[in-house]
Each structure stands twice: as structure tokens, then as C-alpha cells.
N, C-alpha and C positions, 0 to 999 in steps of 0.2 A: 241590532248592535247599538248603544250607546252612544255619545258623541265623547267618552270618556273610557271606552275600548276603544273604539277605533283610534284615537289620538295615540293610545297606550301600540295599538298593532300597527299605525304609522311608524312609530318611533321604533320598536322593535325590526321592523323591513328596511329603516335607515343606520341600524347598526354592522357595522364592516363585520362579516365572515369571522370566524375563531381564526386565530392564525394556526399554521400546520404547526404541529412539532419539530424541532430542530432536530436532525439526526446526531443522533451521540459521534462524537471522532471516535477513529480507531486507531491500531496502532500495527506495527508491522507484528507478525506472529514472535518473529526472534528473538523481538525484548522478553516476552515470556521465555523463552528460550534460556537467552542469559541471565536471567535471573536463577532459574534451575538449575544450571553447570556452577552456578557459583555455590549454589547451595550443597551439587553432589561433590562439589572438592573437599566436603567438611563428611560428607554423608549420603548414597546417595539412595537410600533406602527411604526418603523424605521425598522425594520426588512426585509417587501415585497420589499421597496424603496430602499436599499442596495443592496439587491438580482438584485434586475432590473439593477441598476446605475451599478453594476459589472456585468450582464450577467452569472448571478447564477440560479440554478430552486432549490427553497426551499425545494420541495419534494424530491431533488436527496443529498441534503445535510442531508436528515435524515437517509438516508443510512449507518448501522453501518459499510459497509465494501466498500464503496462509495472513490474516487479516484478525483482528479482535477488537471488541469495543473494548474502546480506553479503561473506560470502569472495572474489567476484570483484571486488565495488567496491574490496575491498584489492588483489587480483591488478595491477587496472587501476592504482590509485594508486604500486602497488612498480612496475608497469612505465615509468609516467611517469619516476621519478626512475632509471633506469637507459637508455631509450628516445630521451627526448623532448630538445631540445634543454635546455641550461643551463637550468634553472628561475630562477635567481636567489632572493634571499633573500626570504622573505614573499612564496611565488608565491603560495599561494591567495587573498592580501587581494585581489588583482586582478579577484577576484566580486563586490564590490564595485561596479563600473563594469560589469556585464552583468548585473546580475540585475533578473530579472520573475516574478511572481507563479507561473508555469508551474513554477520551480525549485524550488517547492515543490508540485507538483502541489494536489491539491484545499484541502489545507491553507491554498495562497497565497491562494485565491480567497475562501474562507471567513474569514482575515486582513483583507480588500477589505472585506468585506462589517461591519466591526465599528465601533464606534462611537466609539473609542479603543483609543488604543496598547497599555493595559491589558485590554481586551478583546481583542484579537487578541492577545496574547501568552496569554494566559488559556487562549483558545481553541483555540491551536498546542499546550500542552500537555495536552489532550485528546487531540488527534489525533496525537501525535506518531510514534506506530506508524508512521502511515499510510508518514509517511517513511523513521523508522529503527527495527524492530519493537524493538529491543536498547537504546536510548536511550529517556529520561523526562529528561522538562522541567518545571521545577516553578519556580512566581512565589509566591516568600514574603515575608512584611514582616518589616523588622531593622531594629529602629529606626523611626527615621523614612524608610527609604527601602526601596526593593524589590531582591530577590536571586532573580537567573535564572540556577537550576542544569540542567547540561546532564549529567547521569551515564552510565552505557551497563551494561548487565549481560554484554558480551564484550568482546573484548579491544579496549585502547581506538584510537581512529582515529591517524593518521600528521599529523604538524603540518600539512603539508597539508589533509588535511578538517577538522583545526580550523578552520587558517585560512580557508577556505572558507568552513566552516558559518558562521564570526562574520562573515566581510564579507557573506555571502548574507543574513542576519537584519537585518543596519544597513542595508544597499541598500535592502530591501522596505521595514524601518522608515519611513526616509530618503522613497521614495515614495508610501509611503501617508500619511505626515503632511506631504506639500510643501516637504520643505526639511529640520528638523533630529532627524527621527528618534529615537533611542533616546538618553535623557539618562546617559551611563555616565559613572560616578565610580569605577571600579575595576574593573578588566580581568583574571581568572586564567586561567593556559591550563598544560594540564597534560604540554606539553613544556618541553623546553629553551628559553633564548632564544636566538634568531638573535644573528650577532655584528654584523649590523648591524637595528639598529631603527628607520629611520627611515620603512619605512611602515607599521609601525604604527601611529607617532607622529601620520603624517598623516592616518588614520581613527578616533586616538581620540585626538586632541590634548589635552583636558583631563587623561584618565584615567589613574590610576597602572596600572599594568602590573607584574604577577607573571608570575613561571613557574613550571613546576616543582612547577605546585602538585596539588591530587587531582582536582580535577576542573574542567572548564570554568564560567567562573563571570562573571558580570557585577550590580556593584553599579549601581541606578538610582534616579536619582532620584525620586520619587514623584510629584512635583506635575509633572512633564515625562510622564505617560503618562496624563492625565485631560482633554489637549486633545481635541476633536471633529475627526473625520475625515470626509473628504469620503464621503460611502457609498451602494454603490449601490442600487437598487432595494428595498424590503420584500422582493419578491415574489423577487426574486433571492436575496436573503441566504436566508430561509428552503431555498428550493429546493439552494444551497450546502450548508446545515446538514444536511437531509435526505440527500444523497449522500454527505455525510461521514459521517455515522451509521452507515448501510449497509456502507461501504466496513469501518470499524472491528469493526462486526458480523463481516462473512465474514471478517476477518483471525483474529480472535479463535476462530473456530472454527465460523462457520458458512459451509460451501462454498460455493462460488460454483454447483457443481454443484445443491446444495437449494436455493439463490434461483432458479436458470431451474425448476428443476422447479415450484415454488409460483408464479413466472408462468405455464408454462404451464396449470397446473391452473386457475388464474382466468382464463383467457383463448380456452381452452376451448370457443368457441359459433359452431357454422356451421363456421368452418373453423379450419384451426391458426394458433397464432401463428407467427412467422417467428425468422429468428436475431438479424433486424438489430432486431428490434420486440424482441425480451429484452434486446441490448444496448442499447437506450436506455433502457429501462429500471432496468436497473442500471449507466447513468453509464458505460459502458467502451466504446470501439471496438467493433465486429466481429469485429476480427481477433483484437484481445486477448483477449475471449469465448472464440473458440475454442481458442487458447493456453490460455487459464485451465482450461479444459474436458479438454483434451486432459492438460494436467498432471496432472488426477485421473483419467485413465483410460476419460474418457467424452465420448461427442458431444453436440450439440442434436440429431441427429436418433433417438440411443438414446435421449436423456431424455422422448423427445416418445413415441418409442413404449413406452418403460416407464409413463409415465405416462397414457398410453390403456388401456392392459394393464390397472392397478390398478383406473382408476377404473371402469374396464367389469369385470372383479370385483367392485369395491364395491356396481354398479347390476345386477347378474345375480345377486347374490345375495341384495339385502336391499332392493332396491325392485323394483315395478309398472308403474313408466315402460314406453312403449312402444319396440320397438326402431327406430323411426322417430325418438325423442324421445332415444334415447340415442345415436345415430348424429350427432345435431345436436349434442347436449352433447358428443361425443369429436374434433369439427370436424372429420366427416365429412361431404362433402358429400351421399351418398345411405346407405341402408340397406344396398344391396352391396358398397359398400367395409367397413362394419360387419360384413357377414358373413364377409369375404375375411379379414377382419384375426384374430376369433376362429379361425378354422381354420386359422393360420397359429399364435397362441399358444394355443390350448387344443385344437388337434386335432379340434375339433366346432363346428357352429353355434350363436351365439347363443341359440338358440330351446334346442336340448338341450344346453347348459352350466345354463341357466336352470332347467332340469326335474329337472337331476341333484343343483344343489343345494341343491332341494326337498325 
């Protein structure tokens, strides 16, 4: 080699690694969702054709706990306004008059469960991933009153899910306080204005109205978000709070694949857990499970036996338990399935796996 290759394969060995790919954000299933109700109130024979023309599957959108990259909720909303019939102007304040707590998945229920207006708005921007990984919702005081920013770190949504996202937010408001929901005194929305405004006019009658502006934005009154809301159960709110927690956790970077593995490992005695017994567990259908599962590459039935595999390593090598005692703990129901399984991942029995790594 040259003294003018090796300098050149120096310099190449000191260049930093390609960096990985950024994972696309996604978005909660049900925004595709309401994007489609608003579409079947006009027609709902447009619905299969939307799904197709974005590269949707209908069945996976009725998923209450259903997931999608960002990029197709825009696919679907570019295909509505070339697809669908005449939207008219301010199609999506029309969520407004259809929206329930479900439109915001776990979110909405954990909103239900608050004590005030200010506490469930409080509480939405916490979880707000849950909905849109790419959007942050922040309730700050200005003044004497409150400012709910709605920002996004991708590119930003089509007037449409503006319009959407604000009449979806005043609806639930709207419902959960009986009547007059979110007290707005200034309205920013960071398109264009429509050249007709009159239904905005008629969902936020008091409030002034910008466009155009940087980000989505709503000025509130303060002493209008400290009424008491009707609220349900302790034992429910909590039990909300906890799923929400969770859900936030595995977004943020712990698998859904690690949470079934660490159920099955506590759960572990006499026999195995089951698929449907991990999905209740962690808050999701079935199906979604396995979806979720299947997305990273893996089953419940490999997690169940990779996780028999370890923990029967961890007890053949560094405890005394009996193998009658370790067949119960890997929810086997007798000792011969225990031995059938070692000779299948370690090529020996139990008994001299035991001796070898002594």
C-alpha cells in the first residue's frame, strides 16, 4: 500500500459512523379516523377510495389503540381535498359536532377523568405524543389569562387538521364541562384565512381571529378553566393515568416487545401467560399486540420462548432449585416438557447443562 492510500484509509477509519435514520413520528390512528367521519357526513361511499389513494387499510384504522406514520395522515388529508367531494370552506370545524373522548384515544379518557378544564388541558400536554409524537402542547399564564400553544417539530399540518384539531379540543372541552367549554379570547391559526369566515365565527363567536400567524394558538380566559367537572370514578382516573404512563413510556423508547417480555417473566408460575392476558395488560387489543409485535420483528410466542431460554440459564447456572421447581417457575406444566425444551435450545438435558456449568 502506498503512503498516499494508507493516509487516504487513515482518514476514512477516522470518520464518525453514518448516523441512523431518524424514525418518522406517528400519529394516533383516530386522526385518520376523523378525518373520514367528516368526510362521510358529505358522502360516505368516499371512504374505501381515500383509504386506497393514501395507502391506508380501513380495518387497521378502527383500531382503538392503532398507530400510523405521520406521512400517511398527510397522504389521507392531500387525498381528501383532491378525492372527496367539495369540502366547502372550514370543512374541518365540522369535528366539532362529532367528536368523543375516543378522538383522542387514551388522552380523551384521562381529560374525563380531571377535575377541571385546567387540569385536563394540563394533563393533554403531557401526553400529547400519545396523539401527535411531532406536536407539544404547552398551557402557560400571560397576563391574567392562559395561552395554549400547539407547535409541531415537522412540517406543519394542512388547514384542515388545524381546523379539526381546534374544533375536536372545543367539542370534548364543550362536553366535559356541560355546556360552555374552553373560554377563548383570541384565536391564531397558522394558515391562511378562508375567504369565507363565518364558521368560525360560529364556534368562536367572541374571539378575535388571526391567521397567518407561527403557530396554533389560543388566548383563555383563566377564571373560565377552574370550574369543577363532573368526574369519574377515583379508581378509574387513576387506572387512566397509569395506561397513559405506559403507553408514553414505550413511545419514548421502551418496546412494547420489553413490556410483554417483563409480563411474561412475572407471570411465569404453573403455566404461561397467554397473548390476550399481556394485552390487557398493557391497555391494547389483541390484534394491535400482535401488530405492535410483529412491527419489531418479533412474536409472543418467540418472546415467551426466549424468555423461558434465559430464565432457565439464569436458574441452571447460578441456583439449586429443583428441576421439578424450575419447570413450575418456566410454566411448564411437568418436568418433561422442561427437558424437551432444554434439548431443543441447549442440545443437552437439563440435568448436564447444570453439571457443565459447574
Amino acid at each position: 500500500m502506498t503512503d498516499s492510500q494508507s493516509s487516504a484509509s487513515l482518514q476514512l477509519a477516522s470518520l464518525p459512523p453514518p448516523a441512523a435514520p431518524v424514525p418518522e413520528p406517528t400519529v394516533a390512528s383516530s386522526l385518520a379516523g376523523l378525518v373520514l367521519d367528516l368526510v362521510a357526513r358529505q358522502d360516505a361511499s368516499h371512504a374505501a377510495a381515500l383509504c386506497a389513494a393514501a395507502g391506508l387499510d380501513a380495518a387497521a384504522l378502527a383500531d382503538p389503540d392503532g398507530r400510523l406514520p405521520r406521512s400517511a395522515l398527510l397522504r389521507l388529508v392531500d387525498a381528501v381535498a383532491q378525492l372527496a367531494p367539495e369540502p366547502g370552506p372550514a370543512f374541518g370545524l365540522g369535528a366539532f359536532e362529532q367528536v368523543h373522548p375516543g378522538v383522542f384515544q387514551l388522552i380523551g379518557f384521562v381529560m374525563m377523568s380531571s377535575a377541571t378544564l385546567r387540569q385536563a388541558l394540563e394533563r393533554a400536554a403531557r401526553l400529547m405524543p400519545l396523539l401527535d409524537e411531532s406536536a407539544v402542547l404547552t398551557l402557560r399564564t400571560e397576563g391574567a389569562h392562559e395561552r395554549l400553544n400547539v407547535e409541531t417539530s415537522a412540517a406543519a399540518m394542512p388547514a384542515l387538521m388545524n381546523e379539526a384539531g381546534l374544533a375536536s379540543l372545543l367539542g370534548l372541552c364543550s362536553f366535559l364541562s356541560g355546556g360552555p367549554g374552553l373560554p377563548v379570547l383570541h384565536a391564531d391559526f397558522p394558515h391562511p384565512a378562508p375567504a369565507d369566515l363565518s364558521a368560525y365565527r360560529r364556534l368562536l363567536p367572541d374571539a378575535t381571529l388571526r391567521f397567518d400567524q407561527p403557530v396554533m394558538s389560543l388566548l383563555l380566559a383563566s377564571e373560565g378553566l377552574d370550574a369543577p367537572l363532573r368526574r369519574v370514578s377515583p379508581a378509574l382516573e387513576q387506572a387512566h393515568l397509569a395506561l397513559a404512563e405506559r403507553r408514553l413510556e414505550a413511545l419514548r423508547g421502551n418496546p412494547v416487545s420489553v413490556q410483554v417480555q417483563q409480563f411474561i417473566e412475572q407471570h411465569l408460575r404453573g403455566r404461561p401467560p397467554t397473548l390476550e392476558e399481556a394485552a390487557e395488560a398493557l391497555a391494547l387489543s389483541p390484534r394491535s399486540l400482535q401488530r405492535q409485535l410483529a412491527g419489531e420483528g418479533r412474536s409472543f410466542k418467540q418472546l415467551l420462548d426466549d424468555t423461558r431460554r434465559q430464565l432457565a440459564q439464569q436458574h441452571l447456572r447460578q441456583s439449586q432449585i429443583t428441576l421439578k421447581e424450575l419447570a413450575f417457575r418456566l410454566g411448564f406444566g411437568e418436568p418433561g416438557s422442561l427437558h424437551r425444551a432444554c434439548q431443543r435450545w441447549f442440545g443437552m438435558s437439563p440435568a448436564r447443562y447444570r453439571a457443565q456449568a459447574a
